[in-house]
Backbone as CSV, one residue per row, in Angstrom:
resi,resn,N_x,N_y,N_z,CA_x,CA_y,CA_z,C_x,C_y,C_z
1,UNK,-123.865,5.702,99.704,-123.450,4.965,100.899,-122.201,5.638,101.463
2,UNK,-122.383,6.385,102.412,-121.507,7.213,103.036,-120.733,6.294,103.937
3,UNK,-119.322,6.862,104.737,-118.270,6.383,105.009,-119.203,5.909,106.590
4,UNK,-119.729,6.970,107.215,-120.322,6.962,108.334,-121.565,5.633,108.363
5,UNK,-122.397,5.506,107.243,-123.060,4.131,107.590,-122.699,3.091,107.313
6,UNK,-121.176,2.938,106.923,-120.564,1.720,106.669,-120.015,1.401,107.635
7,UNK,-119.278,2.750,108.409,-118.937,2.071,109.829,-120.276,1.508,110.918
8,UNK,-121.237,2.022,110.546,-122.220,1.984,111.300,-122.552,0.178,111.007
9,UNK,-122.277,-0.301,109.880,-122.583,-1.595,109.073,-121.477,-2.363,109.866
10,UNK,-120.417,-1.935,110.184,-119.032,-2.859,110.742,-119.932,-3.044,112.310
11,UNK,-120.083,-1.926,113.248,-121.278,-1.798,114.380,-121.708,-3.006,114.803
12,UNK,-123.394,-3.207,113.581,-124.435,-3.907,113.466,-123.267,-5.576,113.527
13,UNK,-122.085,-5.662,112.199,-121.719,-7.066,112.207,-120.835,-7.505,113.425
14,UNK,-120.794,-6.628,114.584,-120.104,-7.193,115.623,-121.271,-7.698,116.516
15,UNK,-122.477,-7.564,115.919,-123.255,-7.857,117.552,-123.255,-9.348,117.618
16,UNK,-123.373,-9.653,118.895,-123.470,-11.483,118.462,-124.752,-11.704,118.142
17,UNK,-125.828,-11.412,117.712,-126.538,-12.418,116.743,-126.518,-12.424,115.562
18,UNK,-125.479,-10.954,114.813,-125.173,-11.152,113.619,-123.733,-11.780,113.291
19,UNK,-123.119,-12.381,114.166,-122.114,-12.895,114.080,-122.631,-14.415,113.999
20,UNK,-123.650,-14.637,114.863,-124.029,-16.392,114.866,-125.181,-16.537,113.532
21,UNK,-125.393,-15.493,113.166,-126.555,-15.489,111.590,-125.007,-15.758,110.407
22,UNK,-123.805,-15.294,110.427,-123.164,-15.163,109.376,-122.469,-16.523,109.581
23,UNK,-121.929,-16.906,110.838,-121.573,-18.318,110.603,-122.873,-19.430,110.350
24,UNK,-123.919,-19.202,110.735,-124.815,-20.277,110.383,-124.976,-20.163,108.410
25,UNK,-124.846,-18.913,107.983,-125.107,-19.040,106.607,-123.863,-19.726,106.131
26,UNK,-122.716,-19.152,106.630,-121.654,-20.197,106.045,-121.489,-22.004,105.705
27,UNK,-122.186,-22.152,107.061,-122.233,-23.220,107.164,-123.426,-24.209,106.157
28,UNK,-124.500,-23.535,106.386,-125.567,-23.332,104.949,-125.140,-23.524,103.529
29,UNK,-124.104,-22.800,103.456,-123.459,-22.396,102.035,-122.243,-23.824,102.037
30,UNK,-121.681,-24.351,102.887,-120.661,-25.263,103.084,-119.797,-24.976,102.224
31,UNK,-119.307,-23.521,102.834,-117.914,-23.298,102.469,-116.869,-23.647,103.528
32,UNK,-115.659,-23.553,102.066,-114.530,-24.590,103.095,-113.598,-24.274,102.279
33,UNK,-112.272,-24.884,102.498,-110.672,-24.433,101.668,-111.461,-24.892,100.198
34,UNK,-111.058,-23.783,99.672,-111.044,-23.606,98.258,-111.988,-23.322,97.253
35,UNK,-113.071,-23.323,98.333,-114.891,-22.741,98.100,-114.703,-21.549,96.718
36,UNK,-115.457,-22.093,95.721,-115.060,-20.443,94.942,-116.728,-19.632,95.305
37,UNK,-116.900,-18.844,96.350,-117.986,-17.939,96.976,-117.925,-16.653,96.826
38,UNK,-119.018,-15.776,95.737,-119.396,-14.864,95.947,-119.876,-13.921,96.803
39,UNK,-119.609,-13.545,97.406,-121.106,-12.448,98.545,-121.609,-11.005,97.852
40,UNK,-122.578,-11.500,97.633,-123.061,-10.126,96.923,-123.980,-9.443,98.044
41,UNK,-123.286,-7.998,97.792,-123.851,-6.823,98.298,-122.761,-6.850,99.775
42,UNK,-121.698,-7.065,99.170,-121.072,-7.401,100.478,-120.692,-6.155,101.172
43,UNK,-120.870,-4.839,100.843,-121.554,-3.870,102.226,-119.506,-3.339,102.538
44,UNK,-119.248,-3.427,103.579,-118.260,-3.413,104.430,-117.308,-4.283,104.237
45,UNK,-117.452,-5.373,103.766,-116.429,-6.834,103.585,-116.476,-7.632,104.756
46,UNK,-117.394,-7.235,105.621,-116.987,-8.581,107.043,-117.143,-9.652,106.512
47,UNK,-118.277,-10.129,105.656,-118.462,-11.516,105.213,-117.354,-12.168,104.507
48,UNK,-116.506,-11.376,103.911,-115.867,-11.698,102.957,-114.697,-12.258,103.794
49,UNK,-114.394,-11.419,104.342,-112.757,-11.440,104.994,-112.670,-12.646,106.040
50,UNK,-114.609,-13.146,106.339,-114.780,-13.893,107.137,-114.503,-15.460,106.867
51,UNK,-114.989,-15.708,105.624,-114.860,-16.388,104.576,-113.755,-17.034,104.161
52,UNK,-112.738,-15.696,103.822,-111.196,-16.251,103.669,-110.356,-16.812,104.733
53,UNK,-111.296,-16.728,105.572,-110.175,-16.767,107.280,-110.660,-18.673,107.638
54,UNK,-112.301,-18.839,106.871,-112.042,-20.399,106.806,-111.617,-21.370,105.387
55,UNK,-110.579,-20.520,104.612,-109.908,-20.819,103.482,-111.123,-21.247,102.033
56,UNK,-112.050,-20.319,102.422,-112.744,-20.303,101.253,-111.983,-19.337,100.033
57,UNK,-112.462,-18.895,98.694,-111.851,-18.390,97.860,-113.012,-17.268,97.330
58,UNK,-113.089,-16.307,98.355,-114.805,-15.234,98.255,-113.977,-14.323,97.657
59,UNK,-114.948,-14.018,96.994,-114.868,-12.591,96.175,-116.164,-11.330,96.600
60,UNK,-116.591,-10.479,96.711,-117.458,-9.310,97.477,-117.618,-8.908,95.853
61,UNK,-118.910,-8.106,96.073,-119.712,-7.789,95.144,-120.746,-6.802,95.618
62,UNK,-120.249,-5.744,95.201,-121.434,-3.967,95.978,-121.455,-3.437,94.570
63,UNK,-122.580,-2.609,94.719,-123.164,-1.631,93.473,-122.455,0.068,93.754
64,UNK,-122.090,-0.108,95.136,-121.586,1.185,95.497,-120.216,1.217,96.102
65,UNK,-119.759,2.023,95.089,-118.040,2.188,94.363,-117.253,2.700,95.808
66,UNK,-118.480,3.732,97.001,-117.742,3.549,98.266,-117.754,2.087,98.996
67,UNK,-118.675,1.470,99.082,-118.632,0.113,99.808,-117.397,-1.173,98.967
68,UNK,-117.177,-0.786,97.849,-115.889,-1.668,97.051,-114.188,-0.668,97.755
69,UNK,-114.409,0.616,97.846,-113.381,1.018,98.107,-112.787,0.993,99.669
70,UNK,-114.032,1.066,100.569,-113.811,1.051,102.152,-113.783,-0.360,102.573
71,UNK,-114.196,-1.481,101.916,-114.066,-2.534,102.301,-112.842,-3.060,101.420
72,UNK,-112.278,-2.713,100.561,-111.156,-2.939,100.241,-109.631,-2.174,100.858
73,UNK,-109.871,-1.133,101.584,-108.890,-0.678,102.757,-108.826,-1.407,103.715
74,UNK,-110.040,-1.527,104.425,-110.217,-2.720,105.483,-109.689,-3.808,105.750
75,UNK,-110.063,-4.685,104.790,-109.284,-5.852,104.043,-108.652,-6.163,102.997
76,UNK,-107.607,-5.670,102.857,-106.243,-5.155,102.069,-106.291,-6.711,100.874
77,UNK,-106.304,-7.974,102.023,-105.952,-9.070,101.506,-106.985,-9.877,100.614
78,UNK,-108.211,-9.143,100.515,-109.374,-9.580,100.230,-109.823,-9.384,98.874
79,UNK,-110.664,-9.764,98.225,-111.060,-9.184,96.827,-112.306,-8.830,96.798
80,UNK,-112.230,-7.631,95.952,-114.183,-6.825,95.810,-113.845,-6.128,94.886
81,UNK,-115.142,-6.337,94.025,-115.514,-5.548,92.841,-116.557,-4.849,92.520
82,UNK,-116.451,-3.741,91.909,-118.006,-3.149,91.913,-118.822,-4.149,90.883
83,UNK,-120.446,-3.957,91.063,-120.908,-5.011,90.459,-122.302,-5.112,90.209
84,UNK,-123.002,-5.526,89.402,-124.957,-5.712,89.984,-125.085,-6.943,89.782
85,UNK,-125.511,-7.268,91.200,-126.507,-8.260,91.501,-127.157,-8.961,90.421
86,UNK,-127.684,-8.328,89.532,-128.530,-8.601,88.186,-127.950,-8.878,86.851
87,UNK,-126.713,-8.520,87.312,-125.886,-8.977,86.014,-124.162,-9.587,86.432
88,UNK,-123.920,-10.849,87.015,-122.908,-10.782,87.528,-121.520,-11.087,86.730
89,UNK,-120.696,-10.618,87.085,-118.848,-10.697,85.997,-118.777,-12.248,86.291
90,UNK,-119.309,-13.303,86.345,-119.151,-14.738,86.204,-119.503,-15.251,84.911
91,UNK,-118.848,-16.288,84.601,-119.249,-17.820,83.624,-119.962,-18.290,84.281
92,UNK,-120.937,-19.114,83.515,-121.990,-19.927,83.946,-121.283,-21.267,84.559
93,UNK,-122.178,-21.433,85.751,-121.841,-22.605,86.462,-119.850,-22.084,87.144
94,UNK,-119.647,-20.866,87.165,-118.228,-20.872,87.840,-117.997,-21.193,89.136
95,UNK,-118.801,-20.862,90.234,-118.913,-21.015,91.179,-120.005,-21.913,92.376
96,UNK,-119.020,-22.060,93.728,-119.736,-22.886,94.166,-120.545,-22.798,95.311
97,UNK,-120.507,-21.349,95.710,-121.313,-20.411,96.838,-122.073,-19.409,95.736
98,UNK,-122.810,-18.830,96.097,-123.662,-17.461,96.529,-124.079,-17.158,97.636
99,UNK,-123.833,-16.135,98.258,-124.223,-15.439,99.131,-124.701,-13.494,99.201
100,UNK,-125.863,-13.737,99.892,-126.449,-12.330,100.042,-127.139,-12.361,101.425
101,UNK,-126.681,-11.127,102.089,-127.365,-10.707,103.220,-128.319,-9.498,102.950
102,UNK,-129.301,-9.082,103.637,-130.069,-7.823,103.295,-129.762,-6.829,102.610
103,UNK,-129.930,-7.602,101.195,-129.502,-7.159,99.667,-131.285,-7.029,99.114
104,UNK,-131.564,-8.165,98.620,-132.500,-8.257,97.710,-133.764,-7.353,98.140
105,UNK,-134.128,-6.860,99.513,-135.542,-5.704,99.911,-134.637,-4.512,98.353
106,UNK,-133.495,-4.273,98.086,-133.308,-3.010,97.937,-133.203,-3.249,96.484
107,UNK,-133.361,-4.089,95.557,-132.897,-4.738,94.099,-134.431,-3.724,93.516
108,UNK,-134.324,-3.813,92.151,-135.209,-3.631,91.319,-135.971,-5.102,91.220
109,UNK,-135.176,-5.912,91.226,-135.973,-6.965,90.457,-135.385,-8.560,91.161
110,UNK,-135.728,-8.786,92.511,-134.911,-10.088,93.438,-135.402,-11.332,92.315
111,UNK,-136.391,-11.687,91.145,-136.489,-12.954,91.154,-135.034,-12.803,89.712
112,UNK,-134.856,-11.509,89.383,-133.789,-11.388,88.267,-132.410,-11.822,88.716
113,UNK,-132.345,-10.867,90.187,-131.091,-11.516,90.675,-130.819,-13.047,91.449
114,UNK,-132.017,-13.511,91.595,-132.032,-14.729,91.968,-131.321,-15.772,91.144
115,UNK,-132.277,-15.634,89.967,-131.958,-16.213,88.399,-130.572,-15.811,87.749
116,UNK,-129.774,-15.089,88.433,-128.804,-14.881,87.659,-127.739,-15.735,89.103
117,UNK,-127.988,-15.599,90.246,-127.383,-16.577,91.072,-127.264,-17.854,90.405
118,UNK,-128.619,-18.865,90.433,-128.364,-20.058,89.609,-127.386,-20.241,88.161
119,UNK,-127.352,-19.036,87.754,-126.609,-18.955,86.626,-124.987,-19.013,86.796
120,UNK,-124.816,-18.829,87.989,-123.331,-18.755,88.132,-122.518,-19.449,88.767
121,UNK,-124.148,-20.499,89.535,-123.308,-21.743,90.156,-123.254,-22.591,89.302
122,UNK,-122.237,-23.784,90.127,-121.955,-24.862,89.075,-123.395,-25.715,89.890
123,UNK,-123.001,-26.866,88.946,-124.221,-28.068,89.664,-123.977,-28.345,90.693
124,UNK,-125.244,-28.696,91.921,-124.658,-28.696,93.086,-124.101,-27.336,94.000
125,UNK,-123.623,-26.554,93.643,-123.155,-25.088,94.085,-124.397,-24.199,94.841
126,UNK,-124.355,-23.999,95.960,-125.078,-23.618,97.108,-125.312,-22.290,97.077
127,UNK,-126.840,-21.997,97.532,-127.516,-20.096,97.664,-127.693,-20.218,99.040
128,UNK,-127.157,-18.638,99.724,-127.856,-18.954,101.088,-128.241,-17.280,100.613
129,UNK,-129.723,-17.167,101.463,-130.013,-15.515,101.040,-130.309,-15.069,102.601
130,UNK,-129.818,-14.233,103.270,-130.202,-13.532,104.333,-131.046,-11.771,104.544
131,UNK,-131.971,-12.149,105.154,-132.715,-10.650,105.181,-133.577,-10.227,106.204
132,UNK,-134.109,-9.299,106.244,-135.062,-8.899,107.195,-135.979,-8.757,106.399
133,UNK,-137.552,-8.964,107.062,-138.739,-8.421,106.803,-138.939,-7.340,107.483
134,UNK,-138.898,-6.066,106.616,-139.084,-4.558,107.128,-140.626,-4.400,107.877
135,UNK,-141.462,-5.126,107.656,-142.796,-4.918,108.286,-143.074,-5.714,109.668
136,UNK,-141.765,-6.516,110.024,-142.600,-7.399,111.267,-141.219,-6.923,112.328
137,UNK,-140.669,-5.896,112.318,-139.922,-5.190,113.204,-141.051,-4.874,114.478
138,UNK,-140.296,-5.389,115.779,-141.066,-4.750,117.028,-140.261,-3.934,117.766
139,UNK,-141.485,-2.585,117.913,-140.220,-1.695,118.344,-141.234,-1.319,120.139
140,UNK,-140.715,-1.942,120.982,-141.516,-0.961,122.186,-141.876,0.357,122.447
141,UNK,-142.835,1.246,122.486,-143.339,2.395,122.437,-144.331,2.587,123.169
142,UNK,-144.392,4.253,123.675,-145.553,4.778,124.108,-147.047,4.491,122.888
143,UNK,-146.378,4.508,122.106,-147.709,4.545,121.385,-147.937,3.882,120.481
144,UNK,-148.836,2.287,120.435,-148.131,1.337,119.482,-149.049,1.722,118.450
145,UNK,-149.887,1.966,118.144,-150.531,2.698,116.739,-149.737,2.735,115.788
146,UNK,-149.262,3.943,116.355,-148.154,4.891,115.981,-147.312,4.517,115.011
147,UNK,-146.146,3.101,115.903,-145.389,2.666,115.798,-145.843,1.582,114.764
148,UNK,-147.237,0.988,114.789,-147.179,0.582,113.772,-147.694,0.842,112.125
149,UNK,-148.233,2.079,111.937,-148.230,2.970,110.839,-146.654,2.968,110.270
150,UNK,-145.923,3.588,111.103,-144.863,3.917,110.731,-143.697,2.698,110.028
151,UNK,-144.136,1.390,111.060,-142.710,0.286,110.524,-143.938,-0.774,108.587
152,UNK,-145.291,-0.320,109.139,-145.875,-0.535,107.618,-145.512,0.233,106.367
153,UNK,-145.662,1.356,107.035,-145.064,2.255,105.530,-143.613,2.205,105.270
154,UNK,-142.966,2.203,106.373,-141.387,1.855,106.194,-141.343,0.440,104.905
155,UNK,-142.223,-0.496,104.956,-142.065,-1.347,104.890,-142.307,-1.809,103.156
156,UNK,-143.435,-0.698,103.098,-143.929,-0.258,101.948,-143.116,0.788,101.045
157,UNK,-143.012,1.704,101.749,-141.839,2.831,100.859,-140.297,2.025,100.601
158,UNK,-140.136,0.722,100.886,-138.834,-0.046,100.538,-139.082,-0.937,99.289
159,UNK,-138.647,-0.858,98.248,-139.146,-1.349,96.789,-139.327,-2.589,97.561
160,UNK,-138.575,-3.795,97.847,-138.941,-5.239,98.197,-139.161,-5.366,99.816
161,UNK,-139.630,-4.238,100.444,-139.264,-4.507,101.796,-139.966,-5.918,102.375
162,UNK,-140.514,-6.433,101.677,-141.045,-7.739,102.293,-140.817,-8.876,102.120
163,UNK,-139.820,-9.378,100.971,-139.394,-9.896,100.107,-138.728,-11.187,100.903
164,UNK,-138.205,-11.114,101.997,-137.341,-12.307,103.011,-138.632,-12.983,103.290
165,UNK,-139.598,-12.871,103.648,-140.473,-13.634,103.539,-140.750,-14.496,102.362
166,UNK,-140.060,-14.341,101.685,-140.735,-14.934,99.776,-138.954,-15.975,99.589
167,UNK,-138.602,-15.858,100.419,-137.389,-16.451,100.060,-137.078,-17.420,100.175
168,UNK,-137.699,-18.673,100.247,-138.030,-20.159,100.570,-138.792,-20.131,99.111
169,UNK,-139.581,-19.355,98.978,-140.557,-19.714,97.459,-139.725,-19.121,96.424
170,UNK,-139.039,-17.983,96.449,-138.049,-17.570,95.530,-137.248,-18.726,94.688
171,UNK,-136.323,-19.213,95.462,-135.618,-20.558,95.652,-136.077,-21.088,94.699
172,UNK,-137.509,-21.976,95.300,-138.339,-23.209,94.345,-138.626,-22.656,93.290
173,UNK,-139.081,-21.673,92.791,-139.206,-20.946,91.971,-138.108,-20.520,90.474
174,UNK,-136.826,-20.492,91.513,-135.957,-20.058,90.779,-135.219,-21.802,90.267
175,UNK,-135.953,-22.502,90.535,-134.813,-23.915,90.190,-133.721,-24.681,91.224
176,UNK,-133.767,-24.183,92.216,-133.608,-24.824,93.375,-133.997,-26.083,94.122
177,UNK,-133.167,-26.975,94.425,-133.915,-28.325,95.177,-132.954,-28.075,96.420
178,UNK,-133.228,-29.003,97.693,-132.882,-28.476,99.144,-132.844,-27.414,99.609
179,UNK,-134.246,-27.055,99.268,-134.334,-25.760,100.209,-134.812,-25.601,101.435
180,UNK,-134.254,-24.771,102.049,-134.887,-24.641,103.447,-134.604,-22.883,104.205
181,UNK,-135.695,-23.124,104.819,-135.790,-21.702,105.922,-135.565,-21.804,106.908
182,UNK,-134.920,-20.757,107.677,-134.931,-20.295,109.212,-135.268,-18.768,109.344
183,UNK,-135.880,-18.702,110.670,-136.251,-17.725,111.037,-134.915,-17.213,112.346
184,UNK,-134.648,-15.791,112.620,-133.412,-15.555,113.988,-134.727,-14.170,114.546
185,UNK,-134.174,-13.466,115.367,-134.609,-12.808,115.980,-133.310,-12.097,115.814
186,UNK,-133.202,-10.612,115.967,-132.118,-9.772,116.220,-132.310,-8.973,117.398
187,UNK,-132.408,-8.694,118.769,-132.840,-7.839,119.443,-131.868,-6.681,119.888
188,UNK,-132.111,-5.441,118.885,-130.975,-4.170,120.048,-131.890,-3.701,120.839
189,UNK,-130.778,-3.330,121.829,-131.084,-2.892,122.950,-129.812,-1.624,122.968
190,UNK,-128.646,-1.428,122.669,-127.831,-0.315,122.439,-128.095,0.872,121.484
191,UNK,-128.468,2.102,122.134,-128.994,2.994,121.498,-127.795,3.480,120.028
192,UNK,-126.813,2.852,119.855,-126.168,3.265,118.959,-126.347,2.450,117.852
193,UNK,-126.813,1.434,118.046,-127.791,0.187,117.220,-128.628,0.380,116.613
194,UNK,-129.241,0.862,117.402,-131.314,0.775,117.153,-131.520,2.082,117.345
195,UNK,-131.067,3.242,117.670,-131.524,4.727,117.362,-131.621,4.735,115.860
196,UNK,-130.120,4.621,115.268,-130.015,4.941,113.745,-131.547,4.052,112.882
197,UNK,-131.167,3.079,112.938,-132.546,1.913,112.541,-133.772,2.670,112.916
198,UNK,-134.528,3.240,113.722,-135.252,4.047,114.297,-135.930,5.097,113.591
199,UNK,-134.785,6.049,113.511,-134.761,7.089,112.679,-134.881,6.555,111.168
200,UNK,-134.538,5.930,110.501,-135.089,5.279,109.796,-136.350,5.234,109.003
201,UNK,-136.603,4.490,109.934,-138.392,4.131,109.987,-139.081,5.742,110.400
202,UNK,-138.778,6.291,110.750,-139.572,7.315,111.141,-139.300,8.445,110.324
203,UNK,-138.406,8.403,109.600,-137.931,9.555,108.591,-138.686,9.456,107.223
204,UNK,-138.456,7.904,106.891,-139.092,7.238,105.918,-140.883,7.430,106.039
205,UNK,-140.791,7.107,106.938,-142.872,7.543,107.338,-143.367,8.821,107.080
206,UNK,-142.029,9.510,107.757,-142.940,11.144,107.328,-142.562,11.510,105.660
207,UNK,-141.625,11.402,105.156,-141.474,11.270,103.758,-142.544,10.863,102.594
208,UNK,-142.735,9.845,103.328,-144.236,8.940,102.658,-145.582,9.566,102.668
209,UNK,-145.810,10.267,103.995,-146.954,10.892,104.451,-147.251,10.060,104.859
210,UNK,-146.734,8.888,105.585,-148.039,8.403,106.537,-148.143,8.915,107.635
211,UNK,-147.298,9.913,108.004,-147.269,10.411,109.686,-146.757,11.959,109.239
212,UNK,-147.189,12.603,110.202,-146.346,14.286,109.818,-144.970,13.949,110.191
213,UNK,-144.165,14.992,110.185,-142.980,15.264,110.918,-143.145,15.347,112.050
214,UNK,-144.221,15.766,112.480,-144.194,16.544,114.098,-144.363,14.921,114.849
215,UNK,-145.298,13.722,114.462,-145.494,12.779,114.779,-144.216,11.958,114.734
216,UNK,-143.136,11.887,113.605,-142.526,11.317,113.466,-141.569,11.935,114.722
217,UNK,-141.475,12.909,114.527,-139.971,13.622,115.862,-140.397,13.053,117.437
218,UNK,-141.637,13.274,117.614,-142.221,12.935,119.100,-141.932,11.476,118.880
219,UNK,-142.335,10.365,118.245,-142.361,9.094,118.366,-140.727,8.846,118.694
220,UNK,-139.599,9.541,118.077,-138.201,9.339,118.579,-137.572,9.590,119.233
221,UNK,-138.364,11.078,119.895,-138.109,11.557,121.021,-138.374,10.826,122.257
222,UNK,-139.812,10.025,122.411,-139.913,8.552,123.215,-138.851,7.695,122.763
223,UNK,-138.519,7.450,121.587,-137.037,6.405,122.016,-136.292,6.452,122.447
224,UNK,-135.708,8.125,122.501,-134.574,8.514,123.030,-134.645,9.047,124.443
225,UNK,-136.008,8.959,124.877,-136.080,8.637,126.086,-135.679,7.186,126.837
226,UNK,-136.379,5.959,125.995,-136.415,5.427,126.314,-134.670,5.046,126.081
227,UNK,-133.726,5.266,125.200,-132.701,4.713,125.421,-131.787,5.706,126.815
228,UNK,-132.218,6.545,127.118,-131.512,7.271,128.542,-131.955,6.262,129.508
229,UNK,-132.925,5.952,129.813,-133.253,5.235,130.855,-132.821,3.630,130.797
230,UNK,-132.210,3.082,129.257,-132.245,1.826,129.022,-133.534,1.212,128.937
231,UNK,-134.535,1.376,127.952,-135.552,1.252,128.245,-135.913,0.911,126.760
232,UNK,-135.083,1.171,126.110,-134.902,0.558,124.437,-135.012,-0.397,124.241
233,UNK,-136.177,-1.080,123.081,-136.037,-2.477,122.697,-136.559,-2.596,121.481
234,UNK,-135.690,-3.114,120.147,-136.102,-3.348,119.138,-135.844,-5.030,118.754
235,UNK,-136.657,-5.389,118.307,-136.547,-6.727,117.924,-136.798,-7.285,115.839
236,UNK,-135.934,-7.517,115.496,-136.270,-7.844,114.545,-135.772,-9.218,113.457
237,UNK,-136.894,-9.705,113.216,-137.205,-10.928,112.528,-136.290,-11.127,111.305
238,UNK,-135.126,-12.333,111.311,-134.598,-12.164,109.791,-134.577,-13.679,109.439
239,UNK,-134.948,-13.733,107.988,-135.061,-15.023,107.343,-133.783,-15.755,106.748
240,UNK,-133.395,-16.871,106.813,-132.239,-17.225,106.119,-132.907,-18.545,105.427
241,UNK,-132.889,-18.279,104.008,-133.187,-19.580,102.938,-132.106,-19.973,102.247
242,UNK,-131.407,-21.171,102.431,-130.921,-21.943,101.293,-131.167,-23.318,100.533
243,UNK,-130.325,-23.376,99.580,-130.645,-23.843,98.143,-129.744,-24.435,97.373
244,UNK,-130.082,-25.489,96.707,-128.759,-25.870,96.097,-129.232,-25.914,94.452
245,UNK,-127.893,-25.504,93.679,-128.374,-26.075,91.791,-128.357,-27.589,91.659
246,UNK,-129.436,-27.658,91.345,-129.482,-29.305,91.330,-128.348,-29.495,90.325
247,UNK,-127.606,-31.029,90.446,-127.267,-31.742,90.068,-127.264,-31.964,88.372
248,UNK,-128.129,-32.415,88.611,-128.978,-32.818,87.038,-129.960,-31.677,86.923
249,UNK,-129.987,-31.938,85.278,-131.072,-30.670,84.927,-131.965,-30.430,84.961
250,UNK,-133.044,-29.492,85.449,-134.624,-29.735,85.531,-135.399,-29.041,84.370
């Protein structure tokens, strides 16, 4: 995780629908002064720093020793530790948040890290999980075939890329009662947004073999047409499920 797609990650958390997705999870999570809240995979630290600013008590949690070190420059005042998802530096029942944003597509094993969430809340202590489904991305194109070979295998060459869909059943699954889903829409339209995302998917496709290179370059070369003209439009679907540790024991 290079310095360049973390700024690219600060980017993505200024747009306003990922600004109204991170306060709605907060609010999900009902943190408040003195909240003890995890965010795992916390990336950059926006969530975190966001967190402390409504006197919660978050701590950040990345697997990658640059995303603990650049989000700890950032936010000087903040706390982050390197960490896995799958095995977290908590006592059982310590805390009274979990939080993860488009973490779990990239895990070895989301129902492991799920199960180790419940493990670290107390009773009562709240999951909110945020993500995208890599396969139901709409991207406008000359050639929708094309385009959709490419955001399937994207979708497929991502160990869990489908996994936000499963995240309402995850939950029940994992020992959860009050659960619930929402669906957001994300739409870029700024080629400094949705090019990178783009390339992406289309790098990943020819990698895979579902498309040559030569297919993959032309299909971006129409985007980058289409973002000269403003003519760019990506839309994509993200799930937010939360959850609470019951109370009493099940």
């Amino acid at each position: 995780m290079d310095k360049a797609f973390l700024e690219y990650l600060i980017a993505l958390d200024r747009h306003p629908e990922s600004v109204q997705l991170r306060e709605r999870s907060y609010s999900l999570l009902q943190a408040g002064p003195g909240s003890r809240v995890v965010d795992v995979g916390c990336g950059a630290g926006t969530a975190v720093a966001e967190l402390a600013a409504i006197g919660a008590d978050p701590v950040g949690i990345d697997a990658a020793e640059e995303a603990v070190a650049f989000a700890r420059e950032h936010h000087p005042g903040c706390r982050f530790d390197v960490g896995d998802a799958q095995r977290l530096p908590f006592a059982d029942g310590s805390l009274d948040g979990y939080r993860a944003e488009k973490l779990y597509h990239a895990l070895d094993d989301p129902d492991k890290a799920c199960a180790e969430a419940r493990r670290v809340l107390a009773p009562g202590g709240r999951i909110v999980l945020v993500g995208q489904d890599w396969e139901f991305f709409a991207v406008e194109s000359a050639d929708p075939a094309l385009t959709t070979t490419i955001v399937t295998s994207s979708a497929t060459g991502i160990a869990h890329g489908r996994v936000a869909r499963r995240y309402r059943n995850l939950l029940l699954d994992t020992g959860f009662d009050d659960v619930s889903c929402e669906a957001r829409t994300a739409v870029l339209t700024d080629p400094a947004l949705a090019l990178p995302a783009l390339t992406r998917l289309a790098e990943g496709a020819a990698r895979a073999g579902a498309v040559t290179e030569a297919q993959a370059e032309a299909w971006l070369d129409d985007q980058r047409l289409r973002a000269d003209r403003d003519r760019l439009l990506v839309a994509i679907p993200l799930f937010l499920a939360a959850g609470r540790r019951p109370v009493t024991p099940s």
